[in-house]
C-alpha positions as CSV (number, residue, x, y, z in Angstrom):
1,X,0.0,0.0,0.0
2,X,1.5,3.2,-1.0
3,X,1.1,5.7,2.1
4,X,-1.7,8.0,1.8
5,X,-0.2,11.3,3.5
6,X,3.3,12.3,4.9
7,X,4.1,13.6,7.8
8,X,4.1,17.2,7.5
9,X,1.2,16.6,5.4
10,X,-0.8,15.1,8.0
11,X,0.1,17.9,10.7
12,X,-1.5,20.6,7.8
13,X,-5.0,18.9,7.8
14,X,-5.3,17.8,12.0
15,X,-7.7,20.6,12.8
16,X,-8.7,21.7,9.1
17,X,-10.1,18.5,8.1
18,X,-12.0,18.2,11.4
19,X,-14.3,21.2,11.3
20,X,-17.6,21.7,9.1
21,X,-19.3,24.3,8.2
22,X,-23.1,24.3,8.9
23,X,-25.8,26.4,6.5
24,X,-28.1,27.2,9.3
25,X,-30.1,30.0,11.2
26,X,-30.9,27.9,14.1
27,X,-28.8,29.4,16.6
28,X,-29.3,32.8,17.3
29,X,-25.9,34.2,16.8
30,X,-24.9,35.7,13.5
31,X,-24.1,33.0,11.3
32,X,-22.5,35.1,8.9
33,X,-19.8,35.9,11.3
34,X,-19.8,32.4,12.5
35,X,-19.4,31.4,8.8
36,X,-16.7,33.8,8.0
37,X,-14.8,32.4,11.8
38,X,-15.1,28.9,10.4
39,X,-13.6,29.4,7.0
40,X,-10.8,31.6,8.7
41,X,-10.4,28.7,11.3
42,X,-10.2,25.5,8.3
43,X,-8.5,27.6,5.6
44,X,-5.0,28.2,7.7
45,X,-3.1,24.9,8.2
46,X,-1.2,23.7,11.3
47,X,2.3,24.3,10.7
48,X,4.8,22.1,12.4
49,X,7.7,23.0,13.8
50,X,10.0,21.8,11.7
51,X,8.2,23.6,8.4
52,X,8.1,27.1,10.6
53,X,11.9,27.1,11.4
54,X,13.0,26.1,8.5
55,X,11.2,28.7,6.7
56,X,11.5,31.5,9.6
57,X,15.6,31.0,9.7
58,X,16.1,30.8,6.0
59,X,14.0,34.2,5.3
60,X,15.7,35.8,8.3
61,X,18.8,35.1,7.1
62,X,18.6,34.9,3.3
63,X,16.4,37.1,3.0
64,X,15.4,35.9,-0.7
65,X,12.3,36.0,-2.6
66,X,11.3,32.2,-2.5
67,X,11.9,31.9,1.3
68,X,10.4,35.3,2.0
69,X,7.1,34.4,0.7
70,X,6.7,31.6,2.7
71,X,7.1,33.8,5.4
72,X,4.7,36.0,4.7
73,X,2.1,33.0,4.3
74,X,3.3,32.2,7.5
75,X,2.1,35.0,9.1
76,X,-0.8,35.1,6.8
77,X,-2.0,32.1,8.9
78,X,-1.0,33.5,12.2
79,X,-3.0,36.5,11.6
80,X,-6.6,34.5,10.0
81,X,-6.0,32.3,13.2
82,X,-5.9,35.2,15.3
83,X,-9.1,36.8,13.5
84,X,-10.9,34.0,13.9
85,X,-9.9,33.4,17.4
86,X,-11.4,37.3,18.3
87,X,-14.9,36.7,16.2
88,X,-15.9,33.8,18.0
89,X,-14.9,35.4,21.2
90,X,-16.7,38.5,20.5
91,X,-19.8,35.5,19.7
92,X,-19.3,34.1,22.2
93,X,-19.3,37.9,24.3
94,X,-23.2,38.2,22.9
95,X,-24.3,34.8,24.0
96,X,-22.3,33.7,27.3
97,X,-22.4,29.9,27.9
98,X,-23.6,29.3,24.5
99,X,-21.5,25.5,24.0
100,X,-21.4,25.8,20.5
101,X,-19.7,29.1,20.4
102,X,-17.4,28.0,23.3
103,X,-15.9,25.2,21.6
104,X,-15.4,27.4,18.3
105,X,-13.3,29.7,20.2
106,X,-11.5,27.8,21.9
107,X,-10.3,25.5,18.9
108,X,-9.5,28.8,17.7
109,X,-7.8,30.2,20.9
110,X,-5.1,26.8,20.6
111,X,-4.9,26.8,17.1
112,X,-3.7,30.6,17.8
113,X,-1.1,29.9,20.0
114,X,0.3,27.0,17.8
115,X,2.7,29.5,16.1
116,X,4.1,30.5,18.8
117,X,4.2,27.6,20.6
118,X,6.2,26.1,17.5
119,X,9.1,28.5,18.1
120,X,9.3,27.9,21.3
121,X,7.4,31.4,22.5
122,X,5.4,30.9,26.0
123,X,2.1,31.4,26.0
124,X,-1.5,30.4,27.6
125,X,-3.7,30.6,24.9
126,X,-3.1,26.5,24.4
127,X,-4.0,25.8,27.5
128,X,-6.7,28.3,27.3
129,X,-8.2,27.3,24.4
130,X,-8.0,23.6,25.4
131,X,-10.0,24.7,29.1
132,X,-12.5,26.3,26.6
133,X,-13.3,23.6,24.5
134,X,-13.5,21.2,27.8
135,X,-16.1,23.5,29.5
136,X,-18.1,23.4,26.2
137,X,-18.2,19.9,26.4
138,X,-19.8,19.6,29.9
139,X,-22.0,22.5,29.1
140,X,-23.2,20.7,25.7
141,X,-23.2,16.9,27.2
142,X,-27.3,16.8,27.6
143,X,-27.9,19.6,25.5
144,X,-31.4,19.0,23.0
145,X,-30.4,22.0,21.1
146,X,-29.4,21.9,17.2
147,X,-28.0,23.7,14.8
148,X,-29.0,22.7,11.7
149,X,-29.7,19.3,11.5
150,X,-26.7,18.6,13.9
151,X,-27.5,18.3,17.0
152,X,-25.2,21.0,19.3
153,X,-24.0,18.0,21.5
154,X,-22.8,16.3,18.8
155,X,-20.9,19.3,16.9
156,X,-19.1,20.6,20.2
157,X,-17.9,17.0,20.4
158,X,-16.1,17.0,17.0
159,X,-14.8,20.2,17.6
160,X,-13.2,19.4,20.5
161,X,-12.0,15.7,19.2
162,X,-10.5,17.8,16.2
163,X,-9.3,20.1,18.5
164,X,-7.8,17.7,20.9
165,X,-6.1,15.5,17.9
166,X,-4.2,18.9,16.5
167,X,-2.8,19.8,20.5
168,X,0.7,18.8,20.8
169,X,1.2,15.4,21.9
170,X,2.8,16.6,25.0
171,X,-1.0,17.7,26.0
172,X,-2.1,14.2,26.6
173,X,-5.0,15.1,25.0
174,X,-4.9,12.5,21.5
175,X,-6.2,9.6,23.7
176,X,-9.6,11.6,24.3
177,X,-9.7,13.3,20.7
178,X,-10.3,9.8,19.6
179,X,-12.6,8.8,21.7
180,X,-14.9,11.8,21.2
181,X,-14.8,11.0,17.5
182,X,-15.9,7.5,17.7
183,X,-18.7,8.7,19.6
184,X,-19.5,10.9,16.9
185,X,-19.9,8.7,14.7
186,X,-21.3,5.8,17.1
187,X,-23.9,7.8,17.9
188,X,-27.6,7.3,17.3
189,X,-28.8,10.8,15.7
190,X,-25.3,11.0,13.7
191,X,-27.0,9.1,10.1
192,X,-29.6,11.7,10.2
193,X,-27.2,14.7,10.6
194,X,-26.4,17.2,7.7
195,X,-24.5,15.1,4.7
196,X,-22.0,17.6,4.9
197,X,-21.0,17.4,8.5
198,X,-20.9,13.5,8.1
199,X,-18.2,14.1,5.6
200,X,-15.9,16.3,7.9
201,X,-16.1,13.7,10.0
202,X,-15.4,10.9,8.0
203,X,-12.6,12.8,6.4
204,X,-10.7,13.3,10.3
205,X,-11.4,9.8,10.7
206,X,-10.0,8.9,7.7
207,X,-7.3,11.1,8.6
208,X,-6.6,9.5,12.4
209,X,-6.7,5.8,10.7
210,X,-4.0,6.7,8.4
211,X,-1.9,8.0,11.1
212,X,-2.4,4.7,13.0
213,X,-1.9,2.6,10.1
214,X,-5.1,1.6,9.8
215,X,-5.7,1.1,5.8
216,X,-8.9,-0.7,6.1
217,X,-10.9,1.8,8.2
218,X,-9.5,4.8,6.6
219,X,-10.8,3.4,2.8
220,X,-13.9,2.4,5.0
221,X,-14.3,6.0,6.1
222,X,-13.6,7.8,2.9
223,X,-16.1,5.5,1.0
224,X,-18.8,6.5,3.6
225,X,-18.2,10.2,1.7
226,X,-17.9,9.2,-2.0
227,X,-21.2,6.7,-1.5
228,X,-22.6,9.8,0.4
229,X,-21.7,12.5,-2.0
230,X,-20.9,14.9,0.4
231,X,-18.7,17.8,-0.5
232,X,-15.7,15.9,0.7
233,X,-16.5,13.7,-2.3
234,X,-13.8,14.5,-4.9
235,X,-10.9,14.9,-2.3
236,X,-11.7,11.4,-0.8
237,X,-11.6,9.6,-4.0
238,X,-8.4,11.0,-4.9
239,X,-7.2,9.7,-1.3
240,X,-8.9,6.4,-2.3
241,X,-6.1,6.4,-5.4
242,X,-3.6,6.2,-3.5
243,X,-4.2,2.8,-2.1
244,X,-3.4,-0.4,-3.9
């Protein structure tokens, strides 16, 4: 079997691969600025450590036109993570305790600090983030709200499992992240939820059985989206390419 990502490649798509977005005015928060947080939040990848020195030292030093762009899409990311961060606080400002919000900005808040943390800078906003998202959970656990056809409970669930699987390792946080995903997808209401939002979370558990080696569940997961035609469609059957 040929493998299906490398390593750096799989650090890019942790948290972007985990997070839908949802075409809904269920929830009474603006869902064009929850729209616009979202995209911000999927559209910047994770970049490892290695990837951000490499690139930060070269451009430093260097200081050519190759190497310089790549730092200035770093910092491209660092500021959309850092704008998406502030709207779903400010959300989250307008409807306090709302779980859906909560968990947003908080995968927001660690993906932040992810930057930093990379080049060794201290900061909170991990740890902060990481308290957010776990607050969200208890406050969603028996929640019978939706949004959408997805019910909250379950959404604030893959956000954090996304969120917990793109954390350093060092978190201990992986072992839970994978948990909350299989009970996403073990759970009862989850064939009736929006197609879309069935793919995201297909694709991050396609993504998570790679990393394990697990070639049978990933092809498993990824022809749940293709069957399903959800909007992952076209990217999973690619991925399906790649085994033989």
């Amino acid at each position: 079997m040929k493998n299906l990502f490398t390593t750096t490649t799989i650090k890019t798509v942790l948290l972007a691969a985990g997070i839908a977005t949802l075409a809904s005015n269920a929830m009474a928060f603006s869902e064009t600025e929850f729209k616009t947080a979202v995209k911000q939040l999927v559209s910047t990848p994770t970049i490892s450590q290695e990837q951000y020195v490499a690139n930060a030292v070269t451009a430093w030093l260097n200081q050519d036109y190759i190497n310089s762009l790549s730092q200035a899409e770093i910092d491209a990311s660092r500021t959309a993570n850092q704008q998406a961060a502030n709207t779903f606080s400010n959300l989250l400002k307008q409807e306090p305790g709302n779980p859906l919000l909560m968990s947003y900005a908080g995968a927001a808040t660690a993906k932040s600090s992810l930057d930093k943390f990379a080049k060794g800078e201290k900061t909170t906003a991990l740890e902060d983030g990481t308290a957010m998202v776990e607050q969200a959970l208890q406050l969603a656990d028996n929640s019978p709200a939706m949004h959408g056809s997805v019910p909250v409970a379950l959404e604030v669930r893959f956000v954090a499992a996304s969120t917990y699987l793109a954390v350093p390792k060092i978190m201990n946080r992986h072992d839970k992240g994978e948990q909350l995903l299989k009970d996403v997808i073990d759970a009862q209401q989850f064939a009736q939820t929006d197609v879309n939002f069935r793919g995201a979370v297909w694709m991050r558990a396609a993504t998570l059985a790679v990393e394990k080696n697990r070639a049978d569940e990933a092809k498993k997961y990824l022809n749940e989206i293709v069957k399903n035609n959800a909007q992952q469609a076209q990217k999973a059957a690619q991925l399906l390419q790649t085994f033989s």
